[in-house]
C-alpha positions as CSV (number, residue, x, y, z in Angstrom):
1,X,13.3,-68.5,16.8
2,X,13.2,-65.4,14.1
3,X,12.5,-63.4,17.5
4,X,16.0,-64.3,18.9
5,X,18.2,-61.5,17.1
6,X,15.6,-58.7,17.9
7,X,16.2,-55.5,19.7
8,X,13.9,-55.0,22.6
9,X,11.8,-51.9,23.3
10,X,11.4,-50.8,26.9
11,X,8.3,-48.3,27.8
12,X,6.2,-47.8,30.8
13,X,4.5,-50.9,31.9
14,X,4.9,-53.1,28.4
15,X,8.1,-54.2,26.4
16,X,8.3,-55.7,22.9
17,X,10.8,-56.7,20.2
18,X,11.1,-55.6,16.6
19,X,13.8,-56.5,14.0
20,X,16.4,-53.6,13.7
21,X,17.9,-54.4,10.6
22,X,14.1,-53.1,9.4
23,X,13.4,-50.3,12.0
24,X,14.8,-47.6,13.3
25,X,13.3,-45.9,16.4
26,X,12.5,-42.3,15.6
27,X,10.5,-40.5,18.7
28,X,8.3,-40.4,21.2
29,X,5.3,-38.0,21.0
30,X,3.4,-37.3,23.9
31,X,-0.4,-35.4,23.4
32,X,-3.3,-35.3,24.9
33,X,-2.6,-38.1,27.3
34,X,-1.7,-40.5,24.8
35,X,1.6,-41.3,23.7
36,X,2.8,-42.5,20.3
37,X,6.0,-44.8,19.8
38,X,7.3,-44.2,15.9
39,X,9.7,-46.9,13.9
40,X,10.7,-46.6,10.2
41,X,12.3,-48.6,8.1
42,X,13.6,-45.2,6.4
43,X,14.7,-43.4,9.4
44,X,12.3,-40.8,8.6
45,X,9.3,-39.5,10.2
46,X,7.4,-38.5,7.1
47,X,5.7,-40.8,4.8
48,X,7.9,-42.2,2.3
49,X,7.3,-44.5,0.1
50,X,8.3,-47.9,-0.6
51,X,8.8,-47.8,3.1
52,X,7.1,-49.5,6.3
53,X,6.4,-48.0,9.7
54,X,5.8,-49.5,13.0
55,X,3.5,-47.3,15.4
56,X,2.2,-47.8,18.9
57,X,-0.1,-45.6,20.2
58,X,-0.4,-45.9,23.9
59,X,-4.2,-44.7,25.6
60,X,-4.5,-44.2,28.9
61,X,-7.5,-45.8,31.0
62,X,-10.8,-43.9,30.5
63,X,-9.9,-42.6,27.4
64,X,-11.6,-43.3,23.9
65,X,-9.1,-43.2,21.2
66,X,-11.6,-43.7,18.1
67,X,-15.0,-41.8,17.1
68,X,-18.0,-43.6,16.7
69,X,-17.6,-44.3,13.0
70,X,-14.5,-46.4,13.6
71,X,-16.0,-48.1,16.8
72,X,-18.3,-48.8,13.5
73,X,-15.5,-50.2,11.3
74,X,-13.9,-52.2,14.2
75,X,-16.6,-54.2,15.0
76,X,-17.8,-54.7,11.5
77,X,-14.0,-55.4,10.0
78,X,-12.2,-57.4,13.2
79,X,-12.4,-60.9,14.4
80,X,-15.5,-61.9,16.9
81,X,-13.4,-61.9,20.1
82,X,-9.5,-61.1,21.3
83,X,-7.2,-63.9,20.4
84,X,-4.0,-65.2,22.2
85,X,-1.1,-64.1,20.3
86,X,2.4,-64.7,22.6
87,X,1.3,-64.1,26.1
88,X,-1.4,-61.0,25.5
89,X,-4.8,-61.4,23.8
90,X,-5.1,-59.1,21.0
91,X,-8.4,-58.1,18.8
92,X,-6.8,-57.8,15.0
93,X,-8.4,-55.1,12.7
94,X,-9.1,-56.8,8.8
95,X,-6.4,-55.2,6.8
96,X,-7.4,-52.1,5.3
97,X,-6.1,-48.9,2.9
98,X,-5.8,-45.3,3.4
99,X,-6.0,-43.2,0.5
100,X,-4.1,-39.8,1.9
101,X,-5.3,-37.2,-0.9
102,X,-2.9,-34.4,1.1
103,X,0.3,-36.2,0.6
104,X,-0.5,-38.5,-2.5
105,X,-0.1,-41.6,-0.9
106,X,-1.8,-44.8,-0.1
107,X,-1.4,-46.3,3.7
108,X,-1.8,-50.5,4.0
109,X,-2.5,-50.9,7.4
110,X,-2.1,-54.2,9.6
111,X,-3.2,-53.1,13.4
112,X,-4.0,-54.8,16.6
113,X,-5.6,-53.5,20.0
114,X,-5.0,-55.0,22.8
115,X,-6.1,-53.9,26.5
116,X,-4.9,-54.0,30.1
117,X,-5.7,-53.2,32.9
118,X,-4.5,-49.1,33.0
119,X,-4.2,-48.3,29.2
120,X,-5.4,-49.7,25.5
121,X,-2.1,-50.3,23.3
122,X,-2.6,-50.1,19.2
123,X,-0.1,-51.7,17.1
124,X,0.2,-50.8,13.9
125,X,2.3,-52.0,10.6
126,X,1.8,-49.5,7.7
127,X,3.6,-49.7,4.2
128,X,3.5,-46.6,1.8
129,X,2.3,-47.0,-1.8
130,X,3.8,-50.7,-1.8
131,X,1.1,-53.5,-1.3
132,X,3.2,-56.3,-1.8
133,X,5.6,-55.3,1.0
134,X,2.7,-54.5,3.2
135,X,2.1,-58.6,2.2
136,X,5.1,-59.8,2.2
137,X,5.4,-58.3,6.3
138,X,1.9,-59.6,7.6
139,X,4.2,-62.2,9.6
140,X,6.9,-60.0,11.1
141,X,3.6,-57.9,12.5
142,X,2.5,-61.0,14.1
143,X,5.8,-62.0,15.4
144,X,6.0,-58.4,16.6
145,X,2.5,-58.6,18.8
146,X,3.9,-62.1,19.4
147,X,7.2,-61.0,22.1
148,X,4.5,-58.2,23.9
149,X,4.6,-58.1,27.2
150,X,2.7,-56.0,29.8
151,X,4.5,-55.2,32.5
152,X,1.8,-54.8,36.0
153,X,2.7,-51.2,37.7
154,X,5.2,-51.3,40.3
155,X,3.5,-51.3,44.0
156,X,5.4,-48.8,44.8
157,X,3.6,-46.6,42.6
158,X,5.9,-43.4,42.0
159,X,5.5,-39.4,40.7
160,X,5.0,-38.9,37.0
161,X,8.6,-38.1,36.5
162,X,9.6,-41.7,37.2
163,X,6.6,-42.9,34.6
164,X,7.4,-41.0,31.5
165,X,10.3,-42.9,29.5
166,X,12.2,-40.5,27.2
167,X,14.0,-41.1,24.0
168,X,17.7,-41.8,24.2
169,X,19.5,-38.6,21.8
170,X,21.4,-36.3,23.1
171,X,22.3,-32.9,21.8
172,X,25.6,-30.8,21.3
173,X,26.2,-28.0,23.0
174,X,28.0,-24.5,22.2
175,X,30.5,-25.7,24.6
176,X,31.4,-29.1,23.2
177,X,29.3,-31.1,26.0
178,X,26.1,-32.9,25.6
179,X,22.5,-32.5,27.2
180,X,19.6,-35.2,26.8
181,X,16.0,-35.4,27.6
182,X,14.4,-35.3,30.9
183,X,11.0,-36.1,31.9
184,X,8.1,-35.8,32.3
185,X,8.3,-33.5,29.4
186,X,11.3,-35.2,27.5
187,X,12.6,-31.7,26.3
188,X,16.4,-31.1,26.2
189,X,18.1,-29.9,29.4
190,X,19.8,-26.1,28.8
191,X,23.1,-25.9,27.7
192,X,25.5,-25.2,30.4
193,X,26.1,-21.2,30.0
């Protein structure tokens, strides 16, 4: 199993694993409702190229996450129906290019939708200005989609604060100690004065 080495990723109501000798986590980013989940194999947040990025962008229920035209481009670029992949069905987009004149780069883009019950959960697996790696990692995507699991709501329910899952830095104080993020807004904690 290629799986069996893989870290595993932990969020509100789903978990997956990803290879960390390729990824590194890089932050959570909360707007609008949604929520985006950001790996890279550079460690940085910016595009770089020669470089793959892992995305998961998390939509609450009720939500639309795409306009028209790419309701458009899904259902004239993705296969007929959702497909079992691992134990989730998923509904994968044709592979397709992004030619960001801004920056100078071109996106390759593998992505995946897949919906539950409370949200709408889009992988996707982008190389910078490097086609062949884009290629070359069409199977790690799937293996990736492959260990998904969505995770039903506790019964219990719970406030927001216990909902919102924060990344894991922490940062240095004046004083020598260390703070870290609390939710639901995962900003720092003050410094102790």
């Amino acid at each position: 199993d290629e799986t069996a080495n893989w870290k595993t990723y932990k969020g509100e109501g789903f978990s997956f694993a990803y290879p960390a000798d390729k990824f590194y986590r890089l932050f959570i980013d909360h707007y609008l409702g949604t929520t985006r989940i950001r790996f890279s194999s550079s460690g940085k947040e910016e595009w770089v190229s020669k470089n793959i990025y892992l995305d998961i962008d998390i939509y609450p229920k009720g939500t639309t996450p795409y306009t028209l035209d790419d309701q458009k481009y899904f259902q004239a670029n993705s296969n007929e129906a959702f497909i079992r992949i691992g134990s989730s069905d998923w509904l994968l987009l044709s592979p397709r290019t992004s030619n960001i004149k801004e920056i100078d780069k071109i996106l390759y883009v593998h992505a995946g939708i897949a919906r539950t019950e409370g949200n709408i959960y889009e992988v996707s697996m982008i190389a910078v200005d490097d086609e062949s790696l884009w290629a070359d990692n069409k199977p790690v995507f799937q293996e990736i989609l492959s260990t998904f699991k969505f995770i039903p709501a506790s019964p219990t329910g719970g406030d927001q604060k216990h909902q919102v899952v924060c990344t894991q830095d922490a940062k240095l104080c004046p004083d020598g100690s260390y703070v870290s993020r609390q939710p639901p807004t995962c900003e720092f904690t003050k410094c102790p004065q």
